[in-house]
C-alpha positions, 0 to 999 in steps of 0.5 A: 500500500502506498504511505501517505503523500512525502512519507516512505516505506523505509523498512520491510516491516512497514510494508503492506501489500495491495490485498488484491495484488497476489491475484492479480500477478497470477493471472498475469502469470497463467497468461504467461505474460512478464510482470514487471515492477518499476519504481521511484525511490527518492527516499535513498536520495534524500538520505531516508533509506539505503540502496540494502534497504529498498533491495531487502524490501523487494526480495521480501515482497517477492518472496511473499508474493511467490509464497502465495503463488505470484510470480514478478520477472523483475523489478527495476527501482530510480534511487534518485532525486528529481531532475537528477537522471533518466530514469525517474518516472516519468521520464522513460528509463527504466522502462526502457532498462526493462525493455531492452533487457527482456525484449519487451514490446512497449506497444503492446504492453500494459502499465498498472498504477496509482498516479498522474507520473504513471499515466505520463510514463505509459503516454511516453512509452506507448503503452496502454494505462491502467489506473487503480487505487488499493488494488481496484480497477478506476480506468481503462485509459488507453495512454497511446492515442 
């Protein structure tokens, strides 16, 4: 679950999962289709975390998430703080690290999120958006056109 406006998840014991998300992914997962995370991290930038402390958060969540039979390919986080790199979304760089690493269509992809920098990303990518809030679907719009 996403901690309130300028606050961060700093540990995993203050890490929640979207009730609905484990579902989610294995659908994604019986479609053989790659689920990919791609996340902003300011908070290591800003001195709040550390890189250990955002990869432990990660392997725990995949961990809980394979427990319960989900599975995520890969996940590709922007430790930086704004206007410091290519990658922060919603500019296009981490997207493009997990295309170029997995060979991915951009055009027919789908990008699932929560924010405005979401729905940017997925325009500049090409991709089809949707949003959704705590795990429920809000819209169904298409980014690209």
């Amino acid at each position: 679950m996403k901690p309130p406006a300028g606050d961060y998840v700093r540990h995993w014991r203050e890490f929640r999962l979207v009730p609905t998300v484990a579902e989610w992914i294995r659908l994604f997962n019986a479609l053989d289709l790659l689920v990919i995370v791609v996340t902003n991290q300011r908070g290591i930038a800003r001195g709040l975390m550390r890189r250990e402390d955002v990869e432990e958060i990660h392997a725990n969540m995949l961990t809980e998430l394979a427990a319960r039979g989900a599975r995520i390919d890969d996940v590709f986080y922007c430790p930086h703080d704004r206007d410091e790199c290519e990658c922060r979304k919603p500019k296009a760089g981490l997207v493009e690290q997990a295309r170029a690493k997995w060979d991915i269509d951009l055009a027919g992809s789908l990008m699932i999120g929560d924010s405005d920098k979401d729905a940017e990303l997925a325009a500049r990518c090409g991709m089809k958006f949707l949003r959704v809030d705590e795990g429920r679907f809000i819209s169904n719009r298409d980014s690209s056109g």
